[in-house]
TORDO-205210 format. One record per residue (C-alpha): residue number from 0; residue in one letter; x, y, z. Coordinates in steps of 0.2 Angstrom, whole numbers, plus 2048, in hexadecimal, padded with zeros to 3 digits. Layout:
<recs>
resi:resn:x:y:z
NUM:A:X:Y:Z;
...
</recs>
This chain:
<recs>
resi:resn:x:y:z
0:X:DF7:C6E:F4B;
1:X:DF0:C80:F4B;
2:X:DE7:C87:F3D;
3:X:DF5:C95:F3A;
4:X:E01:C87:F3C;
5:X:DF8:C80:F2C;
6:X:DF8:C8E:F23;
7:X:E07:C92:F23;
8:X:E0D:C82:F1D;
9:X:E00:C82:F11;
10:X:E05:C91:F0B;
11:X:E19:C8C:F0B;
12:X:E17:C7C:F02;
13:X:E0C:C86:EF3;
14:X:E19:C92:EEC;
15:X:E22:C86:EE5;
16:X:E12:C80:EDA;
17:X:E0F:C95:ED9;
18:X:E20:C97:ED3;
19:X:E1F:C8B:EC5;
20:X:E0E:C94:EC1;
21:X:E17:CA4:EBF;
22:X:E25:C9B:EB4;
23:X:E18:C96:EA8;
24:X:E0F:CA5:EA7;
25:X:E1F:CB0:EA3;
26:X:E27:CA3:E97;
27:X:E15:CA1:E8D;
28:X:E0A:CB1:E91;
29:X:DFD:CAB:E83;
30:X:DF5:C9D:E8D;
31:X:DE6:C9C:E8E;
32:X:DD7:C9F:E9E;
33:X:DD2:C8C:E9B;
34:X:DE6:C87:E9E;
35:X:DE9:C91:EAA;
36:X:DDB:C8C:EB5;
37:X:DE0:C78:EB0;
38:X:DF0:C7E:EB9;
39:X:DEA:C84:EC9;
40:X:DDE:C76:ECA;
41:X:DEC:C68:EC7;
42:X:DF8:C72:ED2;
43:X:DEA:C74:EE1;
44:X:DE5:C62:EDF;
45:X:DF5:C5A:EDF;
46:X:DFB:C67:EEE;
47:X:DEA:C61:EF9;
48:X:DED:C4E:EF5;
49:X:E00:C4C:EF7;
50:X:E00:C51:F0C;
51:X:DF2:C45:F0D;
52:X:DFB:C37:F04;
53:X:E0A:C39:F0C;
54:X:E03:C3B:F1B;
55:X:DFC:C2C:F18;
56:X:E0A:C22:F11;
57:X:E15:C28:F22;
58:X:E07:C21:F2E;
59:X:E09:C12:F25;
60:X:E1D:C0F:F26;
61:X:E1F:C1A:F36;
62:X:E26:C09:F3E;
63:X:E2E:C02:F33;
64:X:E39:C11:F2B;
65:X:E3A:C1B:F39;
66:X:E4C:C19:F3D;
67:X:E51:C1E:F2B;
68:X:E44:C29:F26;
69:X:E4F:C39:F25;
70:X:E57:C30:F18;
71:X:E49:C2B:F0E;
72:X:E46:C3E:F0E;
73:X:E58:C44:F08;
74:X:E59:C38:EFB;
75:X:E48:C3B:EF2;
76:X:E4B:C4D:EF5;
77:X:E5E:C4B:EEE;
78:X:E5B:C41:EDE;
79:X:E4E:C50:EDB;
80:X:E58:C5D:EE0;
81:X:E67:C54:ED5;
82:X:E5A:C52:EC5;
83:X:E56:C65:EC8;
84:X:E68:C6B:EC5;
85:X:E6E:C60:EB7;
86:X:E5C:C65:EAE;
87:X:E62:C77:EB1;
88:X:E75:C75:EAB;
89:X:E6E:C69:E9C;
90:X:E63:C78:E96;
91:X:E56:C6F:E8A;
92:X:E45:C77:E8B;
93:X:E39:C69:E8D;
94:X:E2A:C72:E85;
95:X:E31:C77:E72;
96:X:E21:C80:E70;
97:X:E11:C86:E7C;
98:X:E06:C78:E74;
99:X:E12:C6A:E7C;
100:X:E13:C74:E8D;
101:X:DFE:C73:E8E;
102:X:DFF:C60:E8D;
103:X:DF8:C58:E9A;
104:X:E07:C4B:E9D;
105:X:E11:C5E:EA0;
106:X:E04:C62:EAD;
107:X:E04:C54:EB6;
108:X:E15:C53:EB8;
109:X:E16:C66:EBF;
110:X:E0A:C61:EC9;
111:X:E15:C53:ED2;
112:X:E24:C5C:ED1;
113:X:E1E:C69:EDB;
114:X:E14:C61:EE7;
115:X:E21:C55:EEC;
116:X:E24:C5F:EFC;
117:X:E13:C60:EFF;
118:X:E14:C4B:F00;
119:X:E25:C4C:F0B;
120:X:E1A:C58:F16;
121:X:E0C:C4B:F19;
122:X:E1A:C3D:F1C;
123:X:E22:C49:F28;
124:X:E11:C4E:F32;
125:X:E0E:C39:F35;
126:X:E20:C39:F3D;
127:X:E1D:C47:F46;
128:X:E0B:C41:F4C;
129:X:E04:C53:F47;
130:X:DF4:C4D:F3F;
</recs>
């Protein structure tokens, strides 16, 4: 894999992590440095581990799963997709004030959320035999 090749997934797979980052600076505009340099840390280091754990997890089950992994895929990515929508139709905000959007449990789960293709990435790249 060439280095622009990299990059350019690199740089694909982080705008969803740069999106949410935006969200949450629109919606709360009073954070804080200090949180908004926990968010870029917790966004970065989930986006550098989860290609290499899936990468990982992909070399692992390449043999075992490789007849059905496309469906693997679509069904993680449609109960996400799925959770997504009816989140946006319910219309609760999750965070009634700033001080509960600055816990930690919030971060880390913005962190997962949008790394999650950054994980099918890695499981992709041990199918493809990229790395």
């Amino acid at each position: 894999m060439s280095l622009v090749l990299v990059f350019i997934v690199a740089f694909s797979l982080a705008m969803d992590a740069f999106a949410v980052s935006v969200g949450l600076g629109i919606k709360h505009p009073d954070y804080r440095t200090t949180y908004a340099l926990k968010v870029a840390f917790m966004f970065g280091l989930f986006q550098a581990i989860m290609p290499v754990v899936g990468w990982y997890l992909g070399d692992q089950f390449v043999m075992s799963i490789s007849s059905y992994d496309h469906w693997v895929a679509f069904i993680i990515l449609a109960v996400i997709g799925i959770k997504m929508i009816y989140e946006g139709i319910k219309g609760t905000d999750e965070c009634k004030n700033a001080r509960e959007c600055e816990s930690m449990k919030v971060l880390l789960l913005l962190s997962l959320a949008t790394s999650i293709d950054a994980l099918a990435a890695g499981f992709s790249f041990a199918f493809l035999h990229l790395l």
